[in-house]
Backbone as JSON Lines, residues from 0, in Angstrom:
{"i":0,"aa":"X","n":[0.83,-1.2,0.0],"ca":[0.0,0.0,0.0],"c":[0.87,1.26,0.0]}
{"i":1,"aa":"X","n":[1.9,1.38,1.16],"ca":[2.7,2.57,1.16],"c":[3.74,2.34,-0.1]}
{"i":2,"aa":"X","n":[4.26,1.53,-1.03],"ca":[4.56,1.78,-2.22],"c":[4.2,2.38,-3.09]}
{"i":3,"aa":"X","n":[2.6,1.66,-3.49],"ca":[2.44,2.27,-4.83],"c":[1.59,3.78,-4.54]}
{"i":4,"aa":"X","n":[1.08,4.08,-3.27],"ca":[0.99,5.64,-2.44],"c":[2.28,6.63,-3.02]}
{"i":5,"aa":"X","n":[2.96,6.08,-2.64],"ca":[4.37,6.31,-3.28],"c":[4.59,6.74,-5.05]}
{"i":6,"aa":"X","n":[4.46,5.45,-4.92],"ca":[4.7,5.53,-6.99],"c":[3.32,6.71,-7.65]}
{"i":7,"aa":"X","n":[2.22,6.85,-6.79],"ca":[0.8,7.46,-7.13],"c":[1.15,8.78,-7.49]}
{"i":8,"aa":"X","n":[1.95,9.21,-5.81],"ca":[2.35,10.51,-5.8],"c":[3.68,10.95,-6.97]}
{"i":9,"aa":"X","n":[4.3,10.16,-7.27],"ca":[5.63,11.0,-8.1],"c":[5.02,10.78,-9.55]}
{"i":10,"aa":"X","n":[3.78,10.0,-9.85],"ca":[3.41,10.03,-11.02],"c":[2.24,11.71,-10.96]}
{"i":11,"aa":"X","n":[2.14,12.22,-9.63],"ca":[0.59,12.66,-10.15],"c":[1.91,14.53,-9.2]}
{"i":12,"aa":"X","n":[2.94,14.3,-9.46],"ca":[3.79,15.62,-8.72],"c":[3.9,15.98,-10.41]}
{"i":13,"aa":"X","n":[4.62,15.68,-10.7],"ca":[4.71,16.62,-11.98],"c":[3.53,17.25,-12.47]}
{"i":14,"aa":"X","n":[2.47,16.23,-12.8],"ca":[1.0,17.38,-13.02],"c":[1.06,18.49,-12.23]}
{"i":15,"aa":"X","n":[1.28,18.29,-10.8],"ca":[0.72,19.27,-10.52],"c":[1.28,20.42,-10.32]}
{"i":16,"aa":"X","n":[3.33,20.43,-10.11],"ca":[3.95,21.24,-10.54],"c":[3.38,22.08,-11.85]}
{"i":17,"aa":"X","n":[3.04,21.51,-13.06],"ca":[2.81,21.88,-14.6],"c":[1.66,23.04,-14.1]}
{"i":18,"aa":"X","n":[0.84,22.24,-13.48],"ca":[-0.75,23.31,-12.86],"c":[0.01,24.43,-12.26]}
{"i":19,"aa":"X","n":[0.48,24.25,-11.42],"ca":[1.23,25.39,-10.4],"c":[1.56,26.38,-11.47]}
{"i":20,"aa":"X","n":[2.11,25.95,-12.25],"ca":[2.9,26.68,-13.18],"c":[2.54,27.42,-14.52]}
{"i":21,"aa":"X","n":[1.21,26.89,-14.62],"ca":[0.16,27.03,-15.36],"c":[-0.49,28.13,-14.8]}
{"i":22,"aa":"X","n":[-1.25,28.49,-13.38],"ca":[-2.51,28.84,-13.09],"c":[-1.18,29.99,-12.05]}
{"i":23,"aa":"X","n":[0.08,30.04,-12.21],"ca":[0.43,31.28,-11.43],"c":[0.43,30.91,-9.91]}
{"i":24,"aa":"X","n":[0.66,30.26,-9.78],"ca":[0.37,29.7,-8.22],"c":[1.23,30.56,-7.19]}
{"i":25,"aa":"X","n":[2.63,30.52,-7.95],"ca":[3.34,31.73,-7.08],"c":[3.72,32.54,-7.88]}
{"i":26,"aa":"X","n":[2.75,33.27,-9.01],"ca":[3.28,34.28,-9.66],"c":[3.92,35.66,-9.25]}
{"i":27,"aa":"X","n":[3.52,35.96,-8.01],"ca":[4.12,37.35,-7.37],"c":[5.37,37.05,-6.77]}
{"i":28,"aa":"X","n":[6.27,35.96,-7.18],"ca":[7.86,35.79,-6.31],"c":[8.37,36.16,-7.47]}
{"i":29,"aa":"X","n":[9.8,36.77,-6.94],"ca":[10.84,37.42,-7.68],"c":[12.23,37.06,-7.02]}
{"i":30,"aa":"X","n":[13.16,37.67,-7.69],"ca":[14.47,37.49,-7.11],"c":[15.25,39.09,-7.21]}
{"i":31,"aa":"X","n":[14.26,40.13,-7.73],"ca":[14.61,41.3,-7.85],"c":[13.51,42.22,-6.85]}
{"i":32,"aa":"X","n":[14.75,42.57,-5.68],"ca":[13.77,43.53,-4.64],"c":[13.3,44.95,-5.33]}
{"i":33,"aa":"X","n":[13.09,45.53,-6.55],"ca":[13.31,46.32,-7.0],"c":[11.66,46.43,-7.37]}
{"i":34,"aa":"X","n":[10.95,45.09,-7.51],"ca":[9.91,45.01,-7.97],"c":[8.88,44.85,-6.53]}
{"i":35,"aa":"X","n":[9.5,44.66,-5.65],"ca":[8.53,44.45,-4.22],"c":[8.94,45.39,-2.95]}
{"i":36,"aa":"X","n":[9.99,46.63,-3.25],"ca":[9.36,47.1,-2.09],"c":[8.48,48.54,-2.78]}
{"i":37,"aa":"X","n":[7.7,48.84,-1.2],"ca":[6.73,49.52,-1.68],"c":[6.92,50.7,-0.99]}
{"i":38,"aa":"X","n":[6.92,51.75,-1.76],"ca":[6.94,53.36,-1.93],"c":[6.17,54.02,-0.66]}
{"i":39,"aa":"X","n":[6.64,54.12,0.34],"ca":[6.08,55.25,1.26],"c":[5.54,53.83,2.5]}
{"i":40,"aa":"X","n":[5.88,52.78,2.31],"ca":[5.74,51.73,3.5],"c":[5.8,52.55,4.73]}
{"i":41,"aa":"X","n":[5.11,52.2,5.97],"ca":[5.31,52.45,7.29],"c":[5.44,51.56,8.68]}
{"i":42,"aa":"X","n":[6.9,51.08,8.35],"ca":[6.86,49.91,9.28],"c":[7.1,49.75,10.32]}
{"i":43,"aa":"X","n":[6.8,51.52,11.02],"ca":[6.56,50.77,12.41],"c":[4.93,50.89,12.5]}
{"i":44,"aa":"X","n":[4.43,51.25,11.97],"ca":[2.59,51.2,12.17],"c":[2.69,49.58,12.0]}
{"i":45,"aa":"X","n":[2.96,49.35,10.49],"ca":[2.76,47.51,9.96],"c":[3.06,46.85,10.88]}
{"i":46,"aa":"X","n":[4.5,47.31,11.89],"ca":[5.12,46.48,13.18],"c":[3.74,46.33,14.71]}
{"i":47,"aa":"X","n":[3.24,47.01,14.55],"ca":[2.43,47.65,15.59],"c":[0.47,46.37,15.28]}
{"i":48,"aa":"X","n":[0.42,46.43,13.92],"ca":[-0.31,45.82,12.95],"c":[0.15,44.26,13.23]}
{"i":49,"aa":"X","n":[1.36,44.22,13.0],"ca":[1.54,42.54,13.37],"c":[1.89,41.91,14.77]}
{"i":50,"aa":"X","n":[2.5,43.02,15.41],"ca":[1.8,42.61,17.44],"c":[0.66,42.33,17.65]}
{"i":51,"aa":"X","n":[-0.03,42.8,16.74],"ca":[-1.69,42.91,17.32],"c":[-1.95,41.34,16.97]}
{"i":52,"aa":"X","n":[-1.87,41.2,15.71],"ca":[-2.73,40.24,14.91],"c":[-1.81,39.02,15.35]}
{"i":53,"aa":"X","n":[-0.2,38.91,15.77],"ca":[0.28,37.93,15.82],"c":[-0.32,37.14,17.36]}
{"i":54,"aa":"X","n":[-0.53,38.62,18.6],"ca":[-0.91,38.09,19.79],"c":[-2.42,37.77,19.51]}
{"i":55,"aa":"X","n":[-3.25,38.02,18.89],"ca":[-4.58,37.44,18.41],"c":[-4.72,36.1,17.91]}
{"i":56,"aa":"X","n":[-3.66,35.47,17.11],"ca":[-4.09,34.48,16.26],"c":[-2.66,33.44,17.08]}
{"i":57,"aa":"X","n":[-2.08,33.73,18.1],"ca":[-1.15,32.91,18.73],"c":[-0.97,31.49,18.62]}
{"i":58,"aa":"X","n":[-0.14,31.32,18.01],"ca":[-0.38,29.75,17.83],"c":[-0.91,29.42,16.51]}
{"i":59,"aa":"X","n":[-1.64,29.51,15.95],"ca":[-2.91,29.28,14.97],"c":[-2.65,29.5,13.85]}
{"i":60,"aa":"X","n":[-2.88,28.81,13.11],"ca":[-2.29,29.23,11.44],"c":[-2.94,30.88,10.9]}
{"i":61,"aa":"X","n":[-1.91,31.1,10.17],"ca":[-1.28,32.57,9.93],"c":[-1.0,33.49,10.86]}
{"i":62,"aa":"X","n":[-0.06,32.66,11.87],"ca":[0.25,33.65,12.95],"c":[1.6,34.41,12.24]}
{"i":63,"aa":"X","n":[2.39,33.84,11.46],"ca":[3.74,34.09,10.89],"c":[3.53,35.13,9.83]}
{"i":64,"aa":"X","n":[1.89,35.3,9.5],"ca":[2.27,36.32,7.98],"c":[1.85,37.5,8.05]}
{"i":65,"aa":"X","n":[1.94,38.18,9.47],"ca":[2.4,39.75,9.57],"c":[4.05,39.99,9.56]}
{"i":66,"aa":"X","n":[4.41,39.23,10.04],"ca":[5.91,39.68,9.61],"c":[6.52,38.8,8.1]}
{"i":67,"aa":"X","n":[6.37,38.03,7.5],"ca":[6.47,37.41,6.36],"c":[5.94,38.8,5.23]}
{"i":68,"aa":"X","n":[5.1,39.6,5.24],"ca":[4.18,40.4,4.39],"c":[5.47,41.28,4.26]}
{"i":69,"aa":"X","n":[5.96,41.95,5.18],"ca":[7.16,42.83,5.04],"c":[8.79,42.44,5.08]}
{"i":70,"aa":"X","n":[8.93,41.19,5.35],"ca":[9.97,40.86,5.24],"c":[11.1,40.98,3.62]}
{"i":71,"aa":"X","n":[10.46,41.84,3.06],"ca":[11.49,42.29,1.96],"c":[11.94,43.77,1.63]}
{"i":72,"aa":"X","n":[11.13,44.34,2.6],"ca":[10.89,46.37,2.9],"c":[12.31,45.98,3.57]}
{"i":73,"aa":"X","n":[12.57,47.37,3.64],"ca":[13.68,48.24,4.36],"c":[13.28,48.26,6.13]}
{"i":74,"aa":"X","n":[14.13,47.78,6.49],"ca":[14.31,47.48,7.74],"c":[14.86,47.79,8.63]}
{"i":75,"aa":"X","n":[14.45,48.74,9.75],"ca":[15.99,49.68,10.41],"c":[16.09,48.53,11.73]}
{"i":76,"aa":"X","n":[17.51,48.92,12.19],"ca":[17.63,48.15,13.65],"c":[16.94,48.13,14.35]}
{"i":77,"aa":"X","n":[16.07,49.8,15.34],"ca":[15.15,49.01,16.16],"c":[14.12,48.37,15.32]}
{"i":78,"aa":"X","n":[13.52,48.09,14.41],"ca":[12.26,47.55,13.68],"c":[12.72,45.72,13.85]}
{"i":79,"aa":"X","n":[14.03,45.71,13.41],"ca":[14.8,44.76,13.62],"c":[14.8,43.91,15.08]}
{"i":80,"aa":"X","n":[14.78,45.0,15.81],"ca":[15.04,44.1,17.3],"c":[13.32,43.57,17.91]}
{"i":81,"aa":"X","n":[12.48,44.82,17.35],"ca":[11.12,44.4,17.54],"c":[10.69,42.78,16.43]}
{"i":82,"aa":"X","n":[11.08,42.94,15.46],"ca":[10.74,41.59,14.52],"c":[11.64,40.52,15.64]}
{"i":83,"aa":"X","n":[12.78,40.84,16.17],"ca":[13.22,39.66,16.78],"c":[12.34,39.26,17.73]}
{"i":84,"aa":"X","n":[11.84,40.02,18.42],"ca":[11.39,40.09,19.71],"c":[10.06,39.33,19.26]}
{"i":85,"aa":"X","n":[9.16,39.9,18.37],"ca":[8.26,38.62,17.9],"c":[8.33,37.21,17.37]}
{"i":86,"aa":"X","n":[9.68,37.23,16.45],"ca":[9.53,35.85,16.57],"c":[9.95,35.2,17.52]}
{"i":87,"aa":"X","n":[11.17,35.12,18.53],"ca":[10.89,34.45,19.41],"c":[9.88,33.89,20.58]}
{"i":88,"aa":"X","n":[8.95,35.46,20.19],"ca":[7.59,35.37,21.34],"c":[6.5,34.33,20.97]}
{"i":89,"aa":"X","n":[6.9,34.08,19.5],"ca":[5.62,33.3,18.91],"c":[5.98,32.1,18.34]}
{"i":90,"aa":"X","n":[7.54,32.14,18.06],"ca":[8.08,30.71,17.23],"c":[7.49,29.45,18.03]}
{"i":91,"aa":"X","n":[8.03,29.38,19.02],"ca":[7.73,27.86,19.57],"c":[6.13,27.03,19.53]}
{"i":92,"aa":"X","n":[5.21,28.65,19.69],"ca":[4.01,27.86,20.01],"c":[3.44,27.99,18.02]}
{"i":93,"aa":"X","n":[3.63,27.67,17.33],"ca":[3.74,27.6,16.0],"c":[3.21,25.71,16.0]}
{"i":94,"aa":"X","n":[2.44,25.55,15.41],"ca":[2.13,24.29,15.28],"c":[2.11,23.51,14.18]}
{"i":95,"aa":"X","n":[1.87,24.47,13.15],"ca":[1.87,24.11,11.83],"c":[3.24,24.14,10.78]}
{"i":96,"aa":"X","n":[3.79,23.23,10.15],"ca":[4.42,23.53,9.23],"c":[4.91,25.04,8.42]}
{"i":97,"aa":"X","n":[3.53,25.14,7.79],"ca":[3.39,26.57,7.03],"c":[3.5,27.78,7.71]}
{"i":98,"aa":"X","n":[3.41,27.52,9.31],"ca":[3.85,29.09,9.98],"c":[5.02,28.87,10.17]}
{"i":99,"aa":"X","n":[5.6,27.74,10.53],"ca":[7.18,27.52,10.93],"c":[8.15,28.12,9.52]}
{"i":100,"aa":"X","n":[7.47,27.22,8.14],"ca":[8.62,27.82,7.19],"c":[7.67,29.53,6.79]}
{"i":101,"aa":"X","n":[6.89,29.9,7.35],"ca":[6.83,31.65,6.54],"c":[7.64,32.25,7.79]}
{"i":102,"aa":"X","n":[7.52,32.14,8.82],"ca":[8.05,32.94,10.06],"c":[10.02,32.91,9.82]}
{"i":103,"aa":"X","n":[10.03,31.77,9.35],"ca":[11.54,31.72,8.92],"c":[12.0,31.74,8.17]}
{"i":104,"aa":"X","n":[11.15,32.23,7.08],"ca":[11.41,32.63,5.72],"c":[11.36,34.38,5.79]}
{"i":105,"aa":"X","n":[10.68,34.83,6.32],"ca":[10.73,36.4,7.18],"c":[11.59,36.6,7.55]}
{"i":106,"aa":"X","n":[12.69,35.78,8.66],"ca":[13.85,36.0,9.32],"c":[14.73,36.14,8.36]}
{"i":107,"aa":"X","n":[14.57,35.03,7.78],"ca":[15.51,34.8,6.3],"c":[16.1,36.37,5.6]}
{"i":108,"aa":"X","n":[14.88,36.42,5.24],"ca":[15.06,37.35,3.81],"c":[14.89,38.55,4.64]}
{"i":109,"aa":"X","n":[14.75,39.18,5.8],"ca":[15.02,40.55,6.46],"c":[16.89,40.03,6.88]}
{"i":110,"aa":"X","n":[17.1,39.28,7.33],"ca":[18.69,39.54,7.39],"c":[19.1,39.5,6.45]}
{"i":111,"aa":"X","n":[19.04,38.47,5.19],"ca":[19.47,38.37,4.16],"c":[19.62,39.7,3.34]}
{"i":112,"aa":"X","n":[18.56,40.91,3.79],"ca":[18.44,41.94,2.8],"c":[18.95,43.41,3.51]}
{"i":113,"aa":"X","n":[19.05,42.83,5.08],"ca":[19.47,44.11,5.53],"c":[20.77,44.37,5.93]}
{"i":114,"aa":"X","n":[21.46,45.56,6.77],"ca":[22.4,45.8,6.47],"c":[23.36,45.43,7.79]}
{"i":115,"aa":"X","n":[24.25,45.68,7.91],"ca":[25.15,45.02,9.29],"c":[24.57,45.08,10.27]}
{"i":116,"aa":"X","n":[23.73,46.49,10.44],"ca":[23.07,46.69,12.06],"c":[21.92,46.11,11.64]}
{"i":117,"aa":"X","n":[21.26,45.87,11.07],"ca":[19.95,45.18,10.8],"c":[20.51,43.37,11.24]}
{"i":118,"aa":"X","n":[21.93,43.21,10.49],"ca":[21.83,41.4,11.03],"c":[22.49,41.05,12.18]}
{"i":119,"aa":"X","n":[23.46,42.3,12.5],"ca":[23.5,42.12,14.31],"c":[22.13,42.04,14.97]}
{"i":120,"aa":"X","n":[21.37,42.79,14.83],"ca":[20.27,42.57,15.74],"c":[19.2,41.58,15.68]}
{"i":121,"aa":"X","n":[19.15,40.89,14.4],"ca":[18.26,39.71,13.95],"c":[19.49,38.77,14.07]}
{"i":122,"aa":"X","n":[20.58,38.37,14.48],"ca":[21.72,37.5,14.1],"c":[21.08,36.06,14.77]}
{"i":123,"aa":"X","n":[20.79,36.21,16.04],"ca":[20.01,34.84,16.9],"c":[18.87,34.58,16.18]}
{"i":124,"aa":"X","n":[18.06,35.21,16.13],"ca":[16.8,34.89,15.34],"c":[17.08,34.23,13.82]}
{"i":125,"aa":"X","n":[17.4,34.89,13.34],"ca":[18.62,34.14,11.9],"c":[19.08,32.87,11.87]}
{"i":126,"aa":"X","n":[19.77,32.89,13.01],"ca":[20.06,31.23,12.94],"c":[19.16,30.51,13.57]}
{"i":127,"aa":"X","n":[18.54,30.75,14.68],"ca":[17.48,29.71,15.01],"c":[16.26,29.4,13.4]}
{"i":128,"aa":"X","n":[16.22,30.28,12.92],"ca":[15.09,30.49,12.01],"c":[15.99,28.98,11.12]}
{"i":129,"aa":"X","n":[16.76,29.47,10.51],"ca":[18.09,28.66,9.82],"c":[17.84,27.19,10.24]}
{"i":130,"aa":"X","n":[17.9,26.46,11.37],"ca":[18.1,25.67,11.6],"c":[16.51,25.02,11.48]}
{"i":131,"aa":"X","n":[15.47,25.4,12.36],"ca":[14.14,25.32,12.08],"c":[13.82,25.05,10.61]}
{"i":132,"aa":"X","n":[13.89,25.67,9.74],"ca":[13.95,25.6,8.09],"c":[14.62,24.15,8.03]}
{"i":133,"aa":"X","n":[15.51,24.25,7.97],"ca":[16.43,22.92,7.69],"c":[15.69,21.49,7.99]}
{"i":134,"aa":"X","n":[15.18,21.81,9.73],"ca":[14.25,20.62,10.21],"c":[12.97,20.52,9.23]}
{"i":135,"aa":"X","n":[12.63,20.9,8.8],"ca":[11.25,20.88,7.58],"c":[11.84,20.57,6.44]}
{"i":136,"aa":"X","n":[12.99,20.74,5.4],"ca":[13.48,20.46,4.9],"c":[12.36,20.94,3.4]}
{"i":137,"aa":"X","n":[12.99,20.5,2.19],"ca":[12.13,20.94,1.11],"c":[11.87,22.36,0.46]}
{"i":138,"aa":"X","n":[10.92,22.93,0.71],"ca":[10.4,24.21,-0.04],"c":[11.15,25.37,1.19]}
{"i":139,"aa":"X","n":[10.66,24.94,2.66],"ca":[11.09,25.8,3.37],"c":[12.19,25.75,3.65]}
{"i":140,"aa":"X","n":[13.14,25.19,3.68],"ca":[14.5,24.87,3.62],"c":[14.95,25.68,2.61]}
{"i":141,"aa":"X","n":[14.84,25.42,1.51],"ca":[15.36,26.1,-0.09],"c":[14.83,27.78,0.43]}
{"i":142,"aa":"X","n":[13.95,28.18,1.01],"ca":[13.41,29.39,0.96],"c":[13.92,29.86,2.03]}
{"i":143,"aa":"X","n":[14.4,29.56,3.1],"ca":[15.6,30.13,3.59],"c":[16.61,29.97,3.81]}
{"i":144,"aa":"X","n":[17.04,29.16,3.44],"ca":[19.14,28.63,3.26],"c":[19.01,28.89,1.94]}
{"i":145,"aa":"X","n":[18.73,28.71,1.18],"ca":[19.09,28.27,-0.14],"c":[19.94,29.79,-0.86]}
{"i":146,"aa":"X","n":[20.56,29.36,-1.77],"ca":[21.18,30.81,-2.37],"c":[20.62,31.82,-3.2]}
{"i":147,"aa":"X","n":[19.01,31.68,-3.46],"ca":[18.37,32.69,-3.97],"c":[17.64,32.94,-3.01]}
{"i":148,"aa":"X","n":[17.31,34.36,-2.56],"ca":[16.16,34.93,-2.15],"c":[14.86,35.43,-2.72]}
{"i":149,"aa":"X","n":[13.58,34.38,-2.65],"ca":[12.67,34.57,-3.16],"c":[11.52,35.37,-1.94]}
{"i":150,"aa":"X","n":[11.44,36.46,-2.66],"ca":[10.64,38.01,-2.29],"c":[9.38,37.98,-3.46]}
{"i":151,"aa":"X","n":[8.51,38.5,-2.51],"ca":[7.21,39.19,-3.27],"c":[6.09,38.53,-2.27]}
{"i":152,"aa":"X","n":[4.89,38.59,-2.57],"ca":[3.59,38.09,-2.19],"c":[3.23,36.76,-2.43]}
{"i":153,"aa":"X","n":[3.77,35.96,-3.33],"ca":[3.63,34.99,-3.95],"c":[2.59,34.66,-4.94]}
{"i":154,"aa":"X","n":[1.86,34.76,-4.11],"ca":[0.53,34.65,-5.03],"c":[-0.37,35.8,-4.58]}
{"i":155,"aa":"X","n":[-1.95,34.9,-5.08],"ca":[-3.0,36.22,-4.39],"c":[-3.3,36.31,-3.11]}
{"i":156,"aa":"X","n":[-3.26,34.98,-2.73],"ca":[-3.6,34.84,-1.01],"c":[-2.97,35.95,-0.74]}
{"i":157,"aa":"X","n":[-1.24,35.87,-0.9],"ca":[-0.2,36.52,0.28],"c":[-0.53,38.29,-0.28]}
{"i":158,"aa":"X","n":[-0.98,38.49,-1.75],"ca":[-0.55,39.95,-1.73],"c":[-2.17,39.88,-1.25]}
{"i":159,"aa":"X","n":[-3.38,39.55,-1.18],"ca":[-4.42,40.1,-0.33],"c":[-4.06,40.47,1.49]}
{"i":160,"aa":"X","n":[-3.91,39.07,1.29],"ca":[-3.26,39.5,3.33],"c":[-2.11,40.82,3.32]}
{"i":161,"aa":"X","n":[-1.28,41.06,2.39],"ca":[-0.4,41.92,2.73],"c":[-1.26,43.71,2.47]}
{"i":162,"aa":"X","n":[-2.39,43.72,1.76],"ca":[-2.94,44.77,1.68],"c":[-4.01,44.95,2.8]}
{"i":163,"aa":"X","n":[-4.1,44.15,3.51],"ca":[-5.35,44.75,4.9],"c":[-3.84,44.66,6.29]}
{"i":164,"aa":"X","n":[-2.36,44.17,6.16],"ca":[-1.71,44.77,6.94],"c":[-0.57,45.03,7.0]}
{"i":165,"aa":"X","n":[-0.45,46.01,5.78],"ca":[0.85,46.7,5.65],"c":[0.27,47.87,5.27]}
{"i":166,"aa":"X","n":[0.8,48.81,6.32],"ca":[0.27,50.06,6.25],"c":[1.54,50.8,5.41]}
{"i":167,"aa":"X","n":[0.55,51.8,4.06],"ca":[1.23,52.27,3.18],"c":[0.2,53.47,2.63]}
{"i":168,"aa":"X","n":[0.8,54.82,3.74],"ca":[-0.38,55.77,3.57],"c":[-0.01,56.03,2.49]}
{"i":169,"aa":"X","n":[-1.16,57.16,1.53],"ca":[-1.64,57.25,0.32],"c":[-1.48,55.96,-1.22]}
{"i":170,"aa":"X","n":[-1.19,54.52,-0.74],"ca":[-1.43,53.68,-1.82],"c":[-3.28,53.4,-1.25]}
{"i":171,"aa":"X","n":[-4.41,53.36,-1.41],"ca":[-5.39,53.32,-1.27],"c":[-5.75,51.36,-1.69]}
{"i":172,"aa":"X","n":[-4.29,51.22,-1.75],"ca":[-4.42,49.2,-2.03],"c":[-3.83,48.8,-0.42]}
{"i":173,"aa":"X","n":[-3.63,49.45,0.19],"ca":[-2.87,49.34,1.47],"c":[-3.68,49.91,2.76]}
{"i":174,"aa":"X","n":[-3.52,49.28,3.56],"ca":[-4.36,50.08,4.79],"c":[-3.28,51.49,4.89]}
{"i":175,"aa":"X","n":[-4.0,52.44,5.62],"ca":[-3.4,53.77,5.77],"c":[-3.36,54.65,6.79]}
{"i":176,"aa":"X","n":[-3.15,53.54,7.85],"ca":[-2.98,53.55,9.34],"c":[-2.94,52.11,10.3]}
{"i":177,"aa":"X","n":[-2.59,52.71,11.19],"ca":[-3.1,51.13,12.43],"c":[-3.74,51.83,12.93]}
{"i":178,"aa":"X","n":[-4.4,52.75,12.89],"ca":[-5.88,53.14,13.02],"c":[-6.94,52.17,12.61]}
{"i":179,"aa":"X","n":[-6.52,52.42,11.12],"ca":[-7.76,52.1,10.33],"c":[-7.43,50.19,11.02]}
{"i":180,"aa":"X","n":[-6.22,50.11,10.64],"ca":[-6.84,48.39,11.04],"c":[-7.63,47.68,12.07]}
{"i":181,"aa":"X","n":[-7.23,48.62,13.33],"ca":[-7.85,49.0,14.26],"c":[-9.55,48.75,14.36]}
{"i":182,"aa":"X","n":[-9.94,49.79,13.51],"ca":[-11.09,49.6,13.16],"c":[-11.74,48.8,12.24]}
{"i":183,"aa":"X","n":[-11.45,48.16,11.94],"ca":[-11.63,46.81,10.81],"c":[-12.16,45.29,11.77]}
């Protein structure tokens, strides 16, 4: 039974790679930050935006994709020490796969993209993230060890979630406060 389960799946993976690949599945990833960051971002409101929503949804799948949404913006040190400070507050109780590799795919690609004082202050978080990745092995592994950094929204899911909380006053595709999310 667990054989041909086996043989089922590597006959019916390529389809569905082809689909993936077909229908855009992760059409919003790039390898050029040039195309994903966004003009007039405000990340300490967005930072403020993903305390909220990360201590709300604790634990629980999509606790990882307030900080995953911005993890390719410009990033100063303290913003840096606050992103540390969340993921360690929230990594462990992470239950799911898919928050473990986005939360460390966030770590990833904010040290990966920022600058000395940005990876001194994410440096622990970095490697724990690092090693976590590794234990999952596969997609999330490649997406944060691996030697390309893949940035953007991915698809539609991620750029919808990233427009109700990444605050980016006057884009009117972006919330335009932690006010407004506030009130939402």
């Amino acid at each position: 039974m667990k054989v041909s389960l086996i043989i089922t799946v590597l006959k019916v993976l390529p389809l569905l790679l082809l689909f993936s690949s077909l229908t855009g599945c992760m059409r919003y990833l790039t390898h050029d930050r040039s195309e994903v960051l966004l003009d007039g971002v405000d990340i300490d409101q967005t930072l403020r935006v993903a305390e909220v929503k990360m201590n709300e949804r604790q634990g629980k799948l999509g606790t990882s994709l307030p900080l995953w949404v911005i993890r390719d913006q410009v990033i100063t040190p303290d913003q840096g020490k606050q992103i540390s400070r969340l993921y360690f507050q929230h990594v462990d109780s992470l239950q799911k796969k898919f928050d473990i590799w986005h939360l460390t795919w966030a770590i990833s690609d904010i040290y990966r993209l920022g600058n000395d004082s940005v990876k001194a202050v994410i440096d622990s978080a970095y490697r724990d993230a690092s090693t976590r990745a590794a234990k999952i092995e596969g997609i999330a592994d490649r997406m944060v060890n691996g030697d390309k950094i893949f940035m953007g929204d991915a698809h539609s899911g991620g750029r919808s979630f990233a427009r109700k909380h990444v605050v980016v006053p006057g884009n009117k595709k972006y919330l335009q406060s932690f006010e407004e999310y506030k009130q939402e």
